[in-house]
C-alpha positions in Angstrom: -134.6 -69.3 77.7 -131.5 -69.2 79.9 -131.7 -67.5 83.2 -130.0 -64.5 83.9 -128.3 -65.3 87.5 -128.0 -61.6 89.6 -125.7 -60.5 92.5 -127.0 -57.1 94.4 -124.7 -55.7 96.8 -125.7 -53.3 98.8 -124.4 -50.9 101.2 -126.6 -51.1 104.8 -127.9 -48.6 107.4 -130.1 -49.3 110.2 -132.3 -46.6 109.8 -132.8 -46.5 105.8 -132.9 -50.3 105.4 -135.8 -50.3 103.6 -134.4 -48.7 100.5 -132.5 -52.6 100.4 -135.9 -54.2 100.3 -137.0 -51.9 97.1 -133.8 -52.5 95.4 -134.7 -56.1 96.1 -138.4 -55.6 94.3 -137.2 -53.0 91.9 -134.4 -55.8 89.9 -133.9 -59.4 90.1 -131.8 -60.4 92.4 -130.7 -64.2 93.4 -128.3 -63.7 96.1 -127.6 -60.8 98.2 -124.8 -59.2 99.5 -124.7 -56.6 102.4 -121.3 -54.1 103.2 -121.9 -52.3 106.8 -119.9 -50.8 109.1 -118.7 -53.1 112.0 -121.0 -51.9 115.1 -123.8 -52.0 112.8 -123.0 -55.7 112.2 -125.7 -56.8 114.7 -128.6 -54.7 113.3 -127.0 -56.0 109.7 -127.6 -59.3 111.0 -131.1 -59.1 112.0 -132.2 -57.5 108.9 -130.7 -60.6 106.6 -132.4 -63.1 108.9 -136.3 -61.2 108.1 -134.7 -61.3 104.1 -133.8 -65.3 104.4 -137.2 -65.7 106.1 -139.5 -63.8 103.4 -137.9 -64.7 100.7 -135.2 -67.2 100.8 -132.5 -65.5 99.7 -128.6 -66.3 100.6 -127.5 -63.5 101.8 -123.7 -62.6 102.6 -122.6 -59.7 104.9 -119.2 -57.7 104.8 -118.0 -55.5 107.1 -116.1 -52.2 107.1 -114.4 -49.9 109.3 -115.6 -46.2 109.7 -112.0 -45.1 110.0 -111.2 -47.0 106.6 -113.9 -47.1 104.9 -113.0 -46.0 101.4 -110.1 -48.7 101.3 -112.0 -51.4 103.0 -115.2 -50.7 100.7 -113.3 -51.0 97.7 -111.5 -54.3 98.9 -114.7 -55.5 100.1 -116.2 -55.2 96.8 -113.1 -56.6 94.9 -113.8 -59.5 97.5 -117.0 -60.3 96.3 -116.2 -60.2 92.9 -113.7 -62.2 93.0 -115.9 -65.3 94.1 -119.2 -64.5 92.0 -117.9 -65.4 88.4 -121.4 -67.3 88.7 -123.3 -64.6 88.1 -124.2 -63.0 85.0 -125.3 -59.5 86.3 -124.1 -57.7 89.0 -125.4 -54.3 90.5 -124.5 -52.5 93.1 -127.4 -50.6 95.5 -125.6 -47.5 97.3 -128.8 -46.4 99.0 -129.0 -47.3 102.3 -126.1 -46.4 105.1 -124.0 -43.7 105.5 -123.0 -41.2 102.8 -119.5 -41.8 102.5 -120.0 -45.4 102.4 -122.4 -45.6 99.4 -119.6 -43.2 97.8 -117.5 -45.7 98.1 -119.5 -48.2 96.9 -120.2 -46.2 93.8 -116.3 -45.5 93.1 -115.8 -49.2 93.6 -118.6 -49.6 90.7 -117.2 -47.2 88.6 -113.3 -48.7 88.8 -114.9 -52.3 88.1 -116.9 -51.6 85.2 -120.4 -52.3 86.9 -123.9 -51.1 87.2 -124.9 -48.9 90.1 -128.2 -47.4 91.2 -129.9 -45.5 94.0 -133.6 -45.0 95.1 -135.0 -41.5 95.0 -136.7 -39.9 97.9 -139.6 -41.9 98.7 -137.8 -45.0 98.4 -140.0 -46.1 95.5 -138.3 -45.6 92.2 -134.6 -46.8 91.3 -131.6 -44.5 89.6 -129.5 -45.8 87.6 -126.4 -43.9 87.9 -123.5 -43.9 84.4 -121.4 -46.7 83.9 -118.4 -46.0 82.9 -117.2 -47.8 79.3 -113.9 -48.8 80.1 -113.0 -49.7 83.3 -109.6 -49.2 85.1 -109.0 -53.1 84.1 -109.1 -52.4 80.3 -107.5 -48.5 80.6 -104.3 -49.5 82.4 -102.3 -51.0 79.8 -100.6 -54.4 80.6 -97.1 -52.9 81.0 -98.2 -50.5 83.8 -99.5 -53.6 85.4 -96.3 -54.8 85.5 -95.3 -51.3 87.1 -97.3 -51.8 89.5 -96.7 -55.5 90.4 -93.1 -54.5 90.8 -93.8 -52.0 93.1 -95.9 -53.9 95.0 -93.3 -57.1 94.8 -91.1 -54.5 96.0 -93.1 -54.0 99.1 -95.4 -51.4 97.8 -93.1 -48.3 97.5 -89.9 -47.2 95.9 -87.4 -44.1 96.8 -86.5 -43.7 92.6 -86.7 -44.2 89.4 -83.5 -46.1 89.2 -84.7 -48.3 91.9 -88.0 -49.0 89.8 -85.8 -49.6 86.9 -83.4 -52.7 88.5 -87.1 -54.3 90.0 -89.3 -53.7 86.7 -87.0 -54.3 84.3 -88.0 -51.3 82.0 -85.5 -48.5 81.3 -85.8 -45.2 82.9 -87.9 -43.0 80.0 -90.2 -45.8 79.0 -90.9 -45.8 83.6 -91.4 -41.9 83.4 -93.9 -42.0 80.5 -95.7 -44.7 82.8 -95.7 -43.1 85.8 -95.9 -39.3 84.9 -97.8 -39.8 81.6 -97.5 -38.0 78.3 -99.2 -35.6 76.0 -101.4 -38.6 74.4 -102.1 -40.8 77.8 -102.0 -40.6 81.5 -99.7 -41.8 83.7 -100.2 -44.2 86.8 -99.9 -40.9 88.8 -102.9 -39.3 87.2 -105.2 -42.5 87.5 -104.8 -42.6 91.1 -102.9 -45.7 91.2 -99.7 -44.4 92.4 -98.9 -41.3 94.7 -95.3 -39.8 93.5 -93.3 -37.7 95.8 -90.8 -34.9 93.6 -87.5 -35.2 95.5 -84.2 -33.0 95.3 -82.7 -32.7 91.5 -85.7 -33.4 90.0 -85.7 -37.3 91.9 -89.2 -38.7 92.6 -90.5 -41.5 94.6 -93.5 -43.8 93.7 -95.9 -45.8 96.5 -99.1 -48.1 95.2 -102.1 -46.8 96.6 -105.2 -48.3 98.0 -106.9 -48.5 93.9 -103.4 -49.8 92.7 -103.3 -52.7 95.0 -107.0 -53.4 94.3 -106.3 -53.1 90.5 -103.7 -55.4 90.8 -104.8 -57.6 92.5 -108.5 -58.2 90.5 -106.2 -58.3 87.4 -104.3 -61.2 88.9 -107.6 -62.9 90.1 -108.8 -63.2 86.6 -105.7 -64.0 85.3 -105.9 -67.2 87.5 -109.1 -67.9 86.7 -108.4 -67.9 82.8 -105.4 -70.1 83.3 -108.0 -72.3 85.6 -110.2 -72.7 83.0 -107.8 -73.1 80.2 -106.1 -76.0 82.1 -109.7 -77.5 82.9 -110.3 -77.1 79.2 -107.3 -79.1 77.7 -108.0 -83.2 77.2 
């Protein structure tokens, strides 16, 4: 029987560490990695070293900054996806560390498509929290990937539709059912993946947000590594 390989990440806090070590008993788990702020990075430290010395385990650590956290977290997560195709399981422990870094951690689950859990109180038992069905990666249609490359080609915002028009390629209505949506989908406005600022005479202007870039730039990742493989593939 084939073995299942299994990433944890997990976010870390110096005084709740311990709710790592029950994730760690509570699922399998063959390498670990930690996300913590940056002035916890010593405690963070000290913590994988007692892990690596129980039970072997490689162990990777990732920091954040307090004042960014939410974008960070989400590109620290992309990060480590990004170099763990290996792995056929990955869940993500939002337990330990401070709140609004394990909500992070959980909206970085939910836009990836991947398994999330916490400990209850006593640290004993895990919760698995909903995964969503689709993620953002098979929501977004390819042509508002394309949008949204544009944009960020472009150098991540534009002052108008027209503007969007000469970069993208697509004509003007096709752009405002894209970006503003329509009775039977939404637009890259309502995921979150674009912030768009209504101007005089009905003019808007359109900037990639934090989830955009990280969209885009997972989408391209796997891209690569399908044309990698293909081109491995081919005798």
């Amino acid at each position: 029987m084939q073995r299942i390989l299994t990433l944890q990440i997990a976010t870390f806090g110096p005084n709740d560490y311990e709710a790592i070590v029950s994730g760690i008993k509570s699922f399998p788990v063959h390498k670990l990695a930690i996300i913590c702020f940056d002035y916890d990075k010593s405690k963070a430290e000290d913590f994988s070293r007692k892990i690596k010395s129980a039970l072997g385990l490689p162990i990777d650590l990732y920091l954040v900054n307090e004042e960014n956290v939410i974008r960070d977290t989400l590109e620290r997560i992309n990060e480590i996806l990004i170099h763990s195709k290996e792995f056929d399981q990955i869940l993500v422990n939002v337990s330990s560390g401070d709140k609004l870094l394990g909500c992070a951690a959980l909206s970085s689950s939910f836009v990836n498509g991947i398994k999330a859990y916490g400990m209850d109180r006593t640290k004993t038992y895990p919760i698995l929290m909903p995964v969503l069905k689709l993620s953002y990666n098979e929501i977004v249609s390819e042509a508002k990937i394309k949008i949204l490359r544009a944009i960020d080609h472009a150098g991540g915002s534009l002052d108008s539709l027209e503007d969007l028009e000469q970069v993208s390629g697509f004509g003007k209505p096709l752009l405002s059912y894209h970006v503003q949506g329509g009775k039977d989908a939404k637009g890259l406005a309502s995921l979150g993946l674009l912030d768009v600022e209504r101007k005089e005479r009905g003019k808007i202007s359109v900037h990639i947000t934090v989830l955009g870039k990280l969209l885009i730039n997972n989408n391209s990742s796997n891209d690569s590594a399908f044309k990698a493989s293909n081109n491995t593939n081919v005798k």
